[in-house]
N, C-alpha and C positions, 0 to 999 in steps of 0.2 A: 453541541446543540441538541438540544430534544427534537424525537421526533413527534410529529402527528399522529394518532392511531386513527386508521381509520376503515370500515368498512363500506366499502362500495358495492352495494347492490345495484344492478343489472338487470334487463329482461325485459321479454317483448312488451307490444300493450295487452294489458289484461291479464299477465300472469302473476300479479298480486305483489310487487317491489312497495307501493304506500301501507298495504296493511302488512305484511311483515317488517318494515322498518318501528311500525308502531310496535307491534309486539314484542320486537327486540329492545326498542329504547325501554318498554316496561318492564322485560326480563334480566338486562344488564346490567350490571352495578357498574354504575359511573358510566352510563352511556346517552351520550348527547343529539340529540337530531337535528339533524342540516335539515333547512327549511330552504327550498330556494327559491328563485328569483324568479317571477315572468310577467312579461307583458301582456298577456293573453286574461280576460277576462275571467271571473270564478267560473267554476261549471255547477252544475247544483249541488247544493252541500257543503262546497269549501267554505274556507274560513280565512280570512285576509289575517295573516302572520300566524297561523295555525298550517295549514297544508300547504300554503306558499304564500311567498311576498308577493303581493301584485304590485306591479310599479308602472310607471309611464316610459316611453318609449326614450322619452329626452334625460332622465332618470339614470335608466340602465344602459344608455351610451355614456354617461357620463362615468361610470362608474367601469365600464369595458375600458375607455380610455386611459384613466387612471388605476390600471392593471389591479382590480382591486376582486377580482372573481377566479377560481380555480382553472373554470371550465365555462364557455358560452355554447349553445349551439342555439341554430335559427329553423323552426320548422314549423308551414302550415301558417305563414305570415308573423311568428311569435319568436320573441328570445325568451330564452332561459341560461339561467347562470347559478353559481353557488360561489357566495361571499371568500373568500379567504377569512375575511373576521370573522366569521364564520363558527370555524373551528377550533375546539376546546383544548389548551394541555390538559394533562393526564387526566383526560377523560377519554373513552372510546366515542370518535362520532360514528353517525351512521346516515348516511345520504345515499339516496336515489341519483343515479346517471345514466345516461345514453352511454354507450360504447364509446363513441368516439371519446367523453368525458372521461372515460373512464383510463383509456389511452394516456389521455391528454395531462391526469392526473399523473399517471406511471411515468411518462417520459419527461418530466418539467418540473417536478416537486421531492428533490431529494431528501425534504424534510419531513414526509410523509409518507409513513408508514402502512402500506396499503393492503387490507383482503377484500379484492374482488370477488362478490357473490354474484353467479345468474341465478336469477329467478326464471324456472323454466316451468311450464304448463302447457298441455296441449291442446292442439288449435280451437277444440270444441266448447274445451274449458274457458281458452280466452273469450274466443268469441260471447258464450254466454256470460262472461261476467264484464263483457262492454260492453252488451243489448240490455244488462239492469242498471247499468251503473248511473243511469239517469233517467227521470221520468222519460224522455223525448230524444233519446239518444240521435246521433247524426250516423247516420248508416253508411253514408259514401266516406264520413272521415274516417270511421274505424275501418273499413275498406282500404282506404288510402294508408294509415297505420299499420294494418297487416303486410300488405305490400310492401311498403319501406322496411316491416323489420325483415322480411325475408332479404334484403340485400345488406341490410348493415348488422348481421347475425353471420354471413355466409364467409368472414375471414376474422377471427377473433383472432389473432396474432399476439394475445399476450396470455400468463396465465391465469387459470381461475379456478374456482371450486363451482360446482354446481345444486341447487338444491330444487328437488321436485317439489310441485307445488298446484299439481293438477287435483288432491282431494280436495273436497267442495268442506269436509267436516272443519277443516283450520284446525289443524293437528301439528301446531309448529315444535313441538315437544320432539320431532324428529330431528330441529336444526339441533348439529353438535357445538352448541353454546359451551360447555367445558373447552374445547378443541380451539373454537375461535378464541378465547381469553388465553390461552397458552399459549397460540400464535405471538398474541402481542407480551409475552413472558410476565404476564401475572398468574398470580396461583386464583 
């Protein structure tokens, strides 16, 4: 059986997992983007089946039920999920996860070939890049976000690679993109 390649990016809110996933699908040959799944309304700027699926809530129960998502998790009244149909043969995908998805992926999908990236930046970085990230930002939710990653950050139990990402320039020419293709044994 073939496996899935895939890289799973990680990391707090505001430490940049959407725009380096972009930049990777642009810089990878043969690299596909998981788009995922939520309930939860657009925020300004997205794009319905561009940054994620929005879907209705009787929707993406249906779709949990009929085991048809990697990983679900629920937070802030919203699901989120990522398809199993999802994901490409021989292609590298490359999705955005919560920890726990990312777990969830490693313990439950032997067909799936997985490099766990954190996206790591620090707290001033994030914070300033949730106070632009929208005209009219919600102060108590990125509050509430910070909070939460500080306890579902504090036992990473599985392995990872880590990649800083606290410059403001987006100088992603640091990730070792050769290194990650070797991983998955192409030249």
């Amino acid at each position: 059986m073939n496996k899935y390649k895939l890289i799973a990016l990680f990391g707090q809110s505001g430490a940049g997992k959407d725009t380096i996933q972009n930049w990777m699908v642009s810089h990878i040959t043969d690299a596909h983007k998981l788009i995922s799944y939520t309930t939860r309304p657009p925020r300004d700027n997205e794009i319905d089946n561009k940054d994620y699926h929005f879907i209705s809530i009787e929707t993406f129960n249906h779709m949990r039920l009929n085991n048809l998502f990697l990983e679900t998790s629920y937070f802030n009244n919203w699901y989120y999920g990522t398809s199993i149909e999802s994901l490409k043969e021989g292609q590298i995908n490359i999705g955005v996860f919560n920890v726990e998805g990312v777990r969830n992926i490693i313990n439950n999908f032997d067909n799936i070939h997985i490099y766990p990236l954190q996206i790591w930046a620090d707290d001033k970085v994030r914070l300033i890049r949730s106070l632009t990230r929208e005209k009219n930002p919600n102060c108590l939710e990125i509050c509430r976000r910070f909070i939460a990653d500080n306890k579902d950050f504090s036992n990473l139990n599985f392995q990872y690679l880590m990649y800083d990402n606290s410059d403001f320039n987006n100088d992603y020419t640091k990730l070792d993109i050769p290194s990650i293709i070797h991983y998955f044994g192409q030249n």
